[in-house]
C-alpha positions, 0 to 999 in steps of 0.5 A: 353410389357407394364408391362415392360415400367411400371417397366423400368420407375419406375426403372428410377424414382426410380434411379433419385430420388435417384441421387437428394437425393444423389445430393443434400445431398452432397452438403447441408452436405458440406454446412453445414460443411463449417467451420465459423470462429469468427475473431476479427480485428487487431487495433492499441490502448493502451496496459499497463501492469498491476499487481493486488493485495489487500492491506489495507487502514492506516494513514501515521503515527498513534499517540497514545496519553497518560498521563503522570500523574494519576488523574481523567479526568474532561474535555474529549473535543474530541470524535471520527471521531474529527479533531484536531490541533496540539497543541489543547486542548484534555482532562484535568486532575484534577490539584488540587493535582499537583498544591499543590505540585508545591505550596509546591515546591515554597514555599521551593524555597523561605525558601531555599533563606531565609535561604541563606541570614540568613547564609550570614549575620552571615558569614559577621559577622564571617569574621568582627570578625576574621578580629577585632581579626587579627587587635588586635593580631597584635597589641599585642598578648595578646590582642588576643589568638591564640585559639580565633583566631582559633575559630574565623577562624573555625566558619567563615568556616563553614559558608562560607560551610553552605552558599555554601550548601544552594545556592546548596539546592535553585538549588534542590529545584528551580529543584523539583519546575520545575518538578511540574510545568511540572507535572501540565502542564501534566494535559492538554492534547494537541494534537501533531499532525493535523489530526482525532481521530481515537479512544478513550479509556477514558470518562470523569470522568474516572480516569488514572492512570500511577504508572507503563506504560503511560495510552492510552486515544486517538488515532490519524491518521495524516492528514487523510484527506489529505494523507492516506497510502495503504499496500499491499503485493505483489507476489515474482514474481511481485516484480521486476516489481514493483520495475521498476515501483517505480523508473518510478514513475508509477501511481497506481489505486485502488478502495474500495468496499464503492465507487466501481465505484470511481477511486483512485490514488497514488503511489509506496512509498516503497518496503519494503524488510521484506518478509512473507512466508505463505504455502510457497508463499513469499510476500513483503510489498509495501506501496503506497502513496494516496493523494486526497481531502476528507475522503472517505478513512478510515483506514482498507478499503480493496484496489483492487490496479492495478499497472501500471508496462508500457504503451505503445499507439498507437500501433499495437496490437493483441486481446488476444483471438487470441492468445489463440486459437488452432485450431483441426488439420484437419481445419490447412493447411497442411504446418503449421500442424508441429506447432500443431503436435510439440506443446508439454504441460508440464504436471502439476507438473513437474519442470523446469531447471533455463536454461528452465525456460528463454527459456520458458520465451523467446518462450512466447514472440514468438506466432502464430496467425491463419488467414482464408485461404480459407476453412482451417487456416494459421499460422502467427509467432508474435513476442509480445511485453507487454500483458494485459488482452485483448491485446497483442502488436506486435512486429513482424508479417505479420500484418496490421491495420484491418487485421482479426484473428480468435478466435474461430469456429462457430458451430450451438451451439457456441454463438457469442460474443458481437463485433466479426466478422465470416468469412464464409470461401472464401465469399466476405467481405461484407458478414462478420456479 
């Protein structure tokens, strides 16, 4: 009798252990899968829709400066990195020799009218003779032959044409006069515009020489310091926007990898039309006008340029995480599983239709975004307006300011990103951490 009590009680010990176990199990292994989702919140904010792209840092204009003239340089004023004027004195070229031949040329100027007056004196002569020999023949012929008379009517024409040929030898000669005196004012280099050298091809002593092409001395970019050019090229796909953007008189900010915390600013000048195709991706050049103080930038500096294509603030907007998320098919309500099971990816490669290409446009435009419904999650249909990197506006949706959307399932092994919020199913909001 009581081996049997013993083994009915170890039975039931035995069989209410087990039901704790069972009990107990159950529950902690639906505790343990009770899905948390990491939400972010619905805020109202600036949204602005940027195209980034990289581009080069140049002078609005680059000025290369030469002579005109051969000679060694005596006088080099300017070095690299010097600010110049225009009209400022840069090197100098030895005069002596141009200096003689402008010498030589003046002299020839004053022989040539030394040798005018010289004719017109013996033209004033041949026209008193001819006119002493017409008073004399008129007189009485005998006094005067008809063959001096000739004479004297030729010897005054050729002087009359000597007289006309030396004014014409003044003009040739007052000419060479003229050029060598812009040759020796070729010997002083002057700058032509404001700005910075740039660069500087000649020392001082080193002699140029420019029989066949103008030798390169300086170069100079224009007002540097002031206004800089940045050219970048930008994707066939980004170049409407961009344009769009040019004609809104958009901002641009870039930044340079020598002040990497320094925000610059300027804006579209031009979209040139002289596409450049490389492993068949078009590109079109776009110059950006950068004015600022300072000279901070300097040419060929590489430019990480934001085009600001539209900005919209205060608007409703969805984080783009959000809009990211797919969730597995067994966290979804049973309604809204027709949104996953009709989601269809492209395969890589494939090519669309231009008809296919809008309409793939057009659904981007139509989103869902997944809210918590209990233990499972409910598709909400957006209609999006611009998107950025982090946000997204919304156009349409049964959305409210702090409304919570998810953005991901919190596992054991899944960090929590700095900022998010996890909703722990159907536990009341204060519970959210």
């Amino acid at each position: 009798m009581r081996s049997a009590l013993k083994w009915t009680f170890i039975v039931a010990l035995l069989a209410g252990s087990s039901y704790a176990v069972w009990h107990y199990g159950t529950e902690w292994f639906k505790k343990a899968n009770k899905p948390n989702y990491q939400t972010l919140l619905i805020t109202r904010g600036k949204v602005e829709t940027v195209v980034n792209s990289t581009g080069t840092v140049k002078p609005v204009r680059t000025v290369t400066v030469g002579s005109f003239v051969s000679g060694p340089i005596v006088k080099l004023h300017v070095d690299f990195n010097s600010k110049v004027e225009k009209g400022m004195k840069l090197a100098e070229i030895d005069p002596r020799l141009l200096k003689a031949a402008n010498d030589r040329d003046k002299a020839a100027v004053n022989s040539q009218k030394a040798e005018k007056n010289r004719i017109g004196a013996m033209l004033k002569q041949a026209r008193a003779n001819e006119k002493r020999a017409r008073d004399l023949m008129a007189i009485n012929r005998e006094y005067v032959s008809q063959n001096e008379l000739d004479g004297f009517i030729a010897g005054r024409e050729s002087l009359e044409a000597q007289l006309e040929l030396a004014e014409k030898s003044i003009e040739q000669a007052v000419a060479n006069m003229l050029n060598s005196e812009v040759n020796l004012g070729y010997t002083t280099i002057v700058s032509p515009v404001n700005g910075i050298v740039i660069e500087k091809k000649v020392d001082q002593g080193q002699t140029v020489a420019s029989a066949f092409q103008t030798p390169e001395m300086l170069t100079i970019g224009e007002d540097m310091d002031r206004l800089m050019h940045v050219y970048a090229s930008v994707d066939e796909a980004d170049v409407g926007q961009i344009s769009q953007a040019m004609q809104r008189n958009a901002p641009v900010r870039f930044t340079v990898d020598a002040y990497p915390n320094e925000l610059f600013e300027g804006r579209i000048l031009q979209v040139r039309n002289n596409s450049t195709t490389n492993q068949n991706v078009v590109t079109y050049p776009v110059v950006i006008e950068a004015n600022y103080p300072g000279s901070k930038l300097r040419p060929g500096m590489t430019a990480n340029l934001s085009f600001t294509i539209e900005t919209r603030t205060q608007v409703l907007r969805v984080p783009s995480a959000a809009l990211r998320f797919s969730p597995p098919l067994n966290r979804v309500r049973e309604e809204d599983k027709k949104y996953l099971l009709g989601v269809t990816p492209l395969a890589s490669g494939v090519k669309l239709s231009a008809e296919d290409k809008a309409k793939a446009t057009r659904a981007r435009n139509r989103r869902l975004v997944w809210v918590a419904d209990g233990d499972l999650l409910r598709a909400v249909p957006v209609k999006l307006g611009l998107v950025d990197a982090r946000f997204a506006e919304l156009f349409e949706g049964d959305f409210k300011e702090g409304d919570a959307v998810v953005t991901g399932i919190i596992t054991s092994l899944t960090p929590v990103a700095e900022g998010a919020t996890v909703d722990f199913g159907d536990e009341d909001e204060g519970e959210k951490k």
